[in-house]
N, C-alpha and C positions, 0 to 999 in steps of 0.2 A: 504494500500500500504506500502510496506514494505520501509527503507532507501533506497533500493541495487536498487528497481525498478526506472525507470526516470519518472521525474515529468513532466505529460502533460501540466502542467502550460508554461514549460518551451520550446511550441512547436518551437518556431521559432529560437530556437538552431538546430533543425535538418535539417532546410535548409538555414545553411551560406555555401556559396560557398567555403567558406575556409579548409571545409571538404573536397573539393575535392583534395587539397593539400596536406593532411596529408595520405586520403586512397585516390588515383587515381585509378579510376576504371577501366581504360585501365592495369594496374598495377595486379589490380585481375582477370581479364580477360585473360591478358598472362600466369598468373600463373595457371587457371584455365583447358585450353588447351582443350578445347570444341570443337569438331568435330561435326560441322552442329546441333548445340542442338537449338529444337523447343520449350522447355516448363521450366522455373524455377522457383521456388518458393522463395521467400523471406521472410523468418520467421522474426520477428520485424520490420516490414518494415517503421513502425512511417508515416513519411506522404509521402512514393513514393520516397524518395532523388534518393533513389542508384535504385531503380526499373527503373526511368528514361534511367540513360545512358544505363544500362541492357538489357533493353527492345529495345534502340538502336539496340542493336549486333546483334540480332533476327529478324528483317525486319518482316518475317512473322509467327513468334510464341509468344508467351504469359508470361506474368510473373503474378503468384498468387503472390499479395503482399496481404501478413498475420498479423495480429494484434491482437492483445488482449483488446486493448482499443478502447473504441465507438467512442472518438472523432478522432482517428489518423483513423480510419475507415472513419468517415463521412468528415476527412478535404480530402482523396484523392479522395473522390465520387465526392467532389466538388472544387478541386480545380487543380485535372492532367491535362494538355495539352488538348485539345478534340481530339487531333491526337494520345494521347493513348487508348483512349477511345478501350473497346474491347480486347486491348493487353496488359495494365494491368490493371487486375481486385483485387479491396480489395476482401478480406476473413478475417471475423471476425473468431477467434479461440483461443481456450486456449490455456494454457502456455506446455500442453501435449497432445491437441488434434489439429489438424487440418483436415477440413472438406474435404479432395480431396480424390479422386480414390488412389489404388494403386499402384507402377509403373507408376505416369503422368509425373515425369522430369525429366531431364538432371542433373539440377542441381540445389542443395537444398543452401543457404546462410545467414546466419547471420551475421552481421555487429555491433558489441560494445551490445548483446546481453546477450552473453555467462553467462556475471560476474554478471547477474539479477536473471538468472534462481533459483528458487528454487529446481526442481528436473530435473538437466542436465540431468541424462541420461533416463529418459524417457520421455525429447523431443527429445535427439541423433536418439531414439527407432523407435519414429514415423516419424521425418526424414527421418530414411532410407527405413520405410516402404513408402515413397513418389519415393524415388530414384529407377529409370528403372534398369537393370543390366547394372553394369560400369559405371552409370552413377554416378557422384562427390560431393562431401558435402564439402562447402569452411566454416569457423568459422576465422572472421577477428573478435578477442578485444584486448583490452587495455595494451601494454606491463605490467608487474610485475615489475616496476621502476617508479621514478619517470618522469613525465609527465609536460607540463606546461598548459594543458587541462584534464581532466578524470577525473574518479571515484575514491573515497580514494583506496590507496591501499590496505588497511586492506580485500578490495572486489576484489580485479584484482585476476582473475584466474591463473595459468601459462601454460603456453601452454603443456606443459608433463604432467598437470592433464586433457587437453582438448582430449591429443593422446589417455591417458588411456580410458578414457570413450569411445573415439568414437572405439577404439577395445574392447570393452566392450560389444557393442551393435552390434559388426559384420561388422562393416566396416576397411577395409584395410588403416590406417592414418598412415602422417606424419606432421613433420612441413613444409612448405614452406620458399625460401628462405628467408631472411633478408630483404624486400626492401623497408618499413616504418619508419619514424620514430619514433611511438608515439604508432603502433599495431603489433602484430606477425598476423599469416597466419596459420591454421592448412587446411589441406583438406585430405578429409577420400575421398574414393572410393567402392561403394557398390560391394561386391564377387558375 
């Protein structure tokens, strides 16, 4: 494991409630602007946080939450709601592969992800071969300043190296507005 990856050790960082103050997921969801979307995927989904309220929004559609790591796999098989049970489903998968159909969602999301990747754009790649037509790819991480939480910044991406990539791989990106204080917001849209 590389410095840049997060340390499963350090599971029960990813579910303090206080995350939800920094990224509000009603927040990403406004900004997202999803017309009746049934299906999203959540690349790093660590153990369900943000799948949760997500899966919310959807009443009767599904969220793949994706993972790379056995344990963040096996803590959501055994620890979601049983009222998710069914609507979100783990997916184990690598760091440029994920196991789903073509065209299955709405919308693709990674959350503090981006700044781990070892080859962004050929998970950008396979993302959007997940994304329906017009369907959306949101990338919430780590402002390029500092922080009184996150990763060294020697690793914080910037958000116009995230715009390039994700035009790179054929999605239509921009940044999103300002309305965090600790992450920027890109969101590409598949042509």
């Amino acid at each position: 494991m590389t410095e840049k990856k997060f340390d499963p050790r350090h599971i029960h960082k990813l579910n303090d409630p206080k995350r939800l103050e920094t990224i509000p997921p009603d927040v990403l969801w406004g900004l997202a602007d999803l017309k009746a979307p049934e299906v999203m995927v959540d690349i790093g989904a660590g153990t369900g946080f943000f799948a949760v309220p997500f899966a919310d929004k959807v009443k009767g559609g599904k969220v793949y939450a994706c993972d790379t790591v056995d344990l963040m796999i096996a803590y959501m098989e055994n620890n979601l709601p049983e009222a998710y049970n069914g609507r979100i489903i783990p997916v184990k998968s690598s760091e440029t592969k994920i196991p789903l159909p073509d065209e299955l969602s709405d919308l693709v999301y990674m959350i503090n992800l981006h700044h781990e990747l070892e080859h962004p754009k050929a998970l950008l790649a396979e993302a959007r071969r997940l994304l329906r037509p017009g369907a959306k790819m949101m990338i919430v991480d780590w402002k390029p300043e500092k922080t009184p939480e996150g990763p060294p910044l020697s690793i914080r991406i910037p958000p116009s190296e995230v715009v390039e990539q994700m035009t790179a791989v054929g999605l239509e990106s921009g940044r999103a507005p300002d309305r965090l204080p600790w992450h920027y917001i890109v969101i590409g849209r598949n042509q």
